[in-house]
C-alpha positions in Angstrom: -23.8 20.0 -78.4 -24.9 23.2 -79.7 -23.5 26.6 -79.1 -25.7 28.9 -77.0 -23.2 31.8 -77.2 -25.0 35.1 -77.0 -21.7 37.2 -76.3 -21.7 40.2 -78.4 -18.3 42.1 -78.8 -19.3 46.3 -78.1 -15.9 47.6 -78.7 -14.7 45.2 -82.4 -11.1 47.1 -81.3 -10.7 45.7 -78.0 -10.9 42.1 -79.1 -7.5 41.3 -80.3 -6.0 43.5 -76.3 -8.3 40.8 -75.0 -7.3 37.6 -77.1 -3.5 38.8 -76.0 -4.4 39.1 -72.3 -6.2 35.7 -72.2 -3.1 34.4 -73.9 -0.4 35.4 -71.4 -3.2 34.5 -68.2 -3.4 31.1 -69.9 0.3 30.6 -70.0 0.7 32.1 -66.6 -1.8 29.7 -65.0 0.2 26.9 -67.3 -2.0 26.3 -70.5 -0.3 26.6 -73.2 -1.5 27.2 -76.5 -4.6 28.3 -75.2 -5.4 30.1 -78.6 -5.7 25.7 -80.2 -7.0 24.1 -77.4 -10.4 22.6 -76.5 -11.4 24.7 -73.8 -14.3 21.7 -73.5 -11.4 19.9 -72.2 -10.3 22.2 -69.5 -11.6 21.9 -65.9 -14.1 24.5 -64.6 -11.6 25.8 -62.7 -8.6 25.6 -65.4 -11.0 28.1 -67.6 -12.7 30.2 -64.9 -8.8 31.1 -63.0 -8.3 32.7 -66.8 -11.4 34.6 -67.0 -11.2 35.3 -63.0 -7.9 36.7 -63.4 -8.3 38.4 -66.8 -11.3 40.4 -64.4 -9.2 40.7 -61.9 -6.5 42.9 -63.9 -9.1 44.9 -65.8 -10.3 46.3 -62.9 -6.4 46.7 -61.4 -6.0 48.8 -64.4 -9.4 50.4 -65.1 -8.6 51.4 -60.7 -4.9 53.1 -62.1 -6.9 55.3 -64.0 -9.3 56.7 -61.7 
């Protein structure tokens, strides 16, 4: 199946704080190696719980600021 992927990185500096935080969600939600897995293989909910709580803390933070 082809890739429809029309994500576009705006800040090229944030993407390695972000690869990190999807890391440690991923092995706090208990999927590890995140980084060499399949995420085709992964549930819905496996993958969305690591996006859902990678939002989740950006907006803890970006809330810690204000």
């Amino acid at each position: 199946m082809a890739s429809n992927n029309n994500n576009r990185v705006l800040v090229p500096e944030a993407k390695a704080g972000l690869n990190r935080l999807k890391t440690e969600v991923a092995s706090e939600v208990g999927i590890s190696n995140y980084d060499s897995v399949d995420k085709g293989n992964l549930s819905s909910r496996q993958n969305g719980s690591v996006g859902g709580e990678m939002v989740k803390r950006m907006i803890e933070s970006y809330e810690k600021q204000l």
